[in-house]
C-alpha positions, 0 to 999 in steps of 0.5 A: 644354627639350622634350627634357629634358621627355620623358626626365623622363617617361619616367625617371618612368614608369620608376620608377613601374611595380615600385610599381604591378605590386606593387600589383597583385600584392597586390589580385589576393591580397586577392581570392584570399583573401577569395574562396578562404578557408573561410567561417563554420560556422554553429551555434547558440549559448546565452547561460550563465546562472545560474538555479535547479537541481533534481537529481531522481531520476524513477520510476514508483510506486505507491499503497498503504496501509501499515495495512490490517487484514484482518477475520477469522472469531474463531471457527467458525459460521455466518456471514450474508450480508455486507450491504457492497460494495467502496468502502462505508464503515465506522466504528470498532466497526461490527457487520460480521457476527454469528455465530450463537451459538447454539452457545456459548450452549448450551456455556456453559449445560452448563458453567454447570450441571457448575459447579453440580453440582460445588458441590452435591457439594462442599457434601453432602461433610460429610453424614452416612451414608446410610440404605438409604432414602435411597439409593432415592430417590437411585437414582429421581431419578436414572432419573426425570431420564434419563426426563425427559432423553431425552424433551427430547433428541427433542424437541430433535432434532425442533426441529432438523431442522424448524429447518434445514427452516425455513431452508432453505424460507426461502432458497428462498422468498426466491429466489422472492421475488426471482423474483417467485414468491411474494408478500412476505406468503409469505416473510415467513411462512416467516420468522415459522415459522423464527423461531417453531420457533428459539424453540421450539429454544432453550426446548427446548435450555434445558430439555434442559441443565436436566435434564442439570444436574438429572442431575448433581446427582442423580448427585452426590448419589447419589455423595455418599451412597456415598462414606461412607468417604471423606475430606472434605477429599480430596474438597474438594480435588479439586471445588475444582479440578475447578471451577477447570478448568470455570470456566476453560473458561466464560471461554474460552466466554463470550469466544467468545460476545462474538466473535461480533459482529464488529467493524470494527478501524478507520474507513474503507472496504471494499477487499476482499471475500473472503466474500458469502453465508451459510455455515459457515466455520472459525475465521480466514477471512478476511471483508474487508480494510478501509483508510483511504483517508486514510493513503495513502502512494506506494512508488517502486522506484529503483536502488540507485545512485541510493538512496544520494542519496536521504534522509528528507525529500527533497521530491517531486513526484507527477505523472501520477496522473490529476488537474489538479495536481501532489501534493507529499510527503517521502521517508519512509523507505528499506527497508534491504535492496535486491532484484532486478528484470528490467528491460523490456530483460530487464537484473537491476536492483538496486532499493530501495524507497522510501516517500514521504508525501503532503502532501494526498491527494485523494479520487479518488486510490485505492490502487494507482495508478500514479504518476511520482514525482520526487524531489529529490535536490539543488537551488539558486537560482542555479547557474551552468549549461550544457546537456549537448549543449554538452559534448564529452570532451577529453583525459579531460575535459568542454570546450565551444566558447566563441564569441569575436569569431566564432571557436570556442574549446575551453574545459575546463570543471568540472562538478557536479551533473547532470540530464537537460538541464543541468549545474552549472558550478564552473569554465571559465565565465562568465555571459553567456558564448556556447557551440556547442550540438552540436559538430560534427566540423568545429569547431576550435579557431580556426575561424569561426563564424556563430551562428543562435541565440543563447538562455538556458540552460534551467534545470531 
């Protein structure tokens, strides 16, 4: 009984070896594997959800005003000291300056007095002959009026010249006055005199333009009573239309006289000044630009390639402007032709100008500034999206590694709309779906992976 135990044993043992070397063989591989095989990648992953979605076009622009009216000198003459600055306000029909009228006052007095004339000819044309006496007398008139014409002519001149002295003592005194120099009773004497002497100009002036008006009506008379032979209704022809012509002539004079007083076109305020001081200036300097601040608009340059996705109405946002909150506005309008532009990398561009309106406009915003603009193009609430450093180009299309049971899977996707950080998903997605952001090299289709983040898609 003993023998037959121990050969049972050792038949046993004998079967039992091959099954446990095999085991051996397999636990020694399972080692080898686990500790020999690559080990997890580890990346960081996003979470794909869907959320809102802007496309925006994002430029610099500026501030301008697109009615700016520049003030103008209607006619010539001296213009005064322009009591404004730069930012005042100004109303509508608001005396900005006056020019002295002086002189079209005294044209319009001569042609007045030529008008008057001519109708005394025409009404003496229908008198009979002329006695020999009569013409003496005419003849006499007519040297007494020269008399009295040069008389007034050097008193005239004599006021004049004493006139412009009074002005230009008057400046000097003022200066003097600003200097300390001479004391305010001073100056206001010397403007009492230049006052006191243009009063006596013009009085004599007028009386000058009398006499020359008294001239021609002797003049007239005196040709009416030569011309005997002629005919009545000729000559009536002829003062009718010489009278037309100088009524023609006064309208024309008697405009500029109302030009004199410039006028503000428009309400708001003072952007430019051009002219400061008293001086003589031709007609059409300019004297100020005016603009109100309130019609402010902002102009954007964009390239052309991105104008063609840009229409009226599109909104935009204004930011970096210097204030606490973002503007909002509307693209207005879009200048039809494009032009050039030398980048700062020194690339020719070719840009569009566009024109947005401001729905509010606050006060410390002015004209000219700088501001960043960005304008929508296309948007929507709730768009699948993913962002742009997840994508890689595969075989002429975009694809991303999807994260699946801690294995990376290259998955192709179709994309739409893009911005700056995401891109619209229309195909190869899923929401909740995890994807690898910056795909390195080592990443393979099948390879292990070991998220270090997992986050939402950031929406834009």
């Amino acid at each position: 009984m003993a023998t037959n135990a121990v050969i049972s044993s050792k038949v046993l043992d004998h079967q039992l070896k091959p099954w446990l070397y095999g085991l051996g063989i397999i636990a020694v591989a399972g080692i080898c594997v686990v500790l020999f095989r690559p080990k997890p990648i580890p990346v960081e992953v996003v979470t794909i959800k869907p959320g809102p979605l802007q496309v925006m076009v994002i430029e610099e622009g500026q501030t301008y005003l697109e009615e700016r009216y520049l003030v103008s000198t209607p006619v010539a003459g001296y213009v005064p000291r322009l009591d404004f600055e730069v930012g005042d306000p100004v109303s509508q029909d608001q005396v900005i300056a006056q020019i002295d009228p002086l002189e079209f006052d005294n044209g319009v007095s001569a042609i007045l007095a030529q008008i008057n004339a001519l109708q005394a000819e025409k009404t003496g044309v229908a008198t009979l002959r002329p006695k020999t006496e009569s013409l003496t007398q005419a003849e006499a008139k007519i040297k007494a009026v020269e008399a009295e014409i040069a008389a007034d002519q050097a008193i005239a001149t004599e006021l004049r010249i004493r006139f412009i002295q009074a002005q230009q003592e008057q400046q000097r005194g003022e200066f003097l006055y600003r200097n300390g120099a001479i004391s305010k009773q001073a100056l206001e004497t010397l403007a009492l005199n230049t006052k006191a002497i243009a009063q006596n100009l013009e009085v004599a002036q007028q009386r000058l333009n009398q006499a020359q008006a008294n001239l021609q009506e002797a003049i007239a008379a005196r040709d009416e009573l030569r011309a005997t032979q002629q005919d009545p209704d000729y000559l009536l022809e002829v003062y009718d239309a010489q009278i037309r012509s100088l009524e023609a002539e006064l309208a024309n004079r008697t405009d500029q006289v109302q030009r004199t007083a410039i006028k503000a076109p428009i309400s708001g305020q003072v952007l430019r000044l051009y002219q400061k001081n008293y001086q003589y200036l031709e007609a059409g300097q300019p004297l100020l630009e005016l603009g109100d601040l309130q019609n402010l608009a902002v102009m954007v340059d964009v390239l052309s390639s991105e104008a063609t996705q840009i229409q009226p109405g599109n909104p935009v946002i204004i930011d970096q402007w210097g204030g606490d909150r973002p503007l909002t506005g509307q693209v207005k309008r879009l200048e039809p032709a494009a032009f050039t532009k030398v980048s700062a990398l020194g690339v020719e561009e070719q840009r569009v100008n566009v024109v947005v309106s401001l729905d509010d406009i606050p006060a410390n915003l002015g004209d000219q500034y700088r501001v960043e603009t960005q304008i929508v193009v296309w948007q929507a609430r709730n768009v699948l999206q993913v962002p742009l450093s997840a994508l890689f180009r595969c075989d002429e299309q975009w694809c991303v590694f999807l994260v699946e049971a801690g294995q990376a899977q290259a998955v192709a996707v179709e994309i739409g709309h893009k911005t700056e950080q995401n891109a619209q998903v229309k195909s190869g997605l899923a929401a909740n779906d995890q994807v690898i952001l910056y795909p390195s090299g080592d990443i393979q289709t099948g390879r292990r992976v070991q998220p270090q983040a997992d986050r939402a898609a950031p929406t834009n």
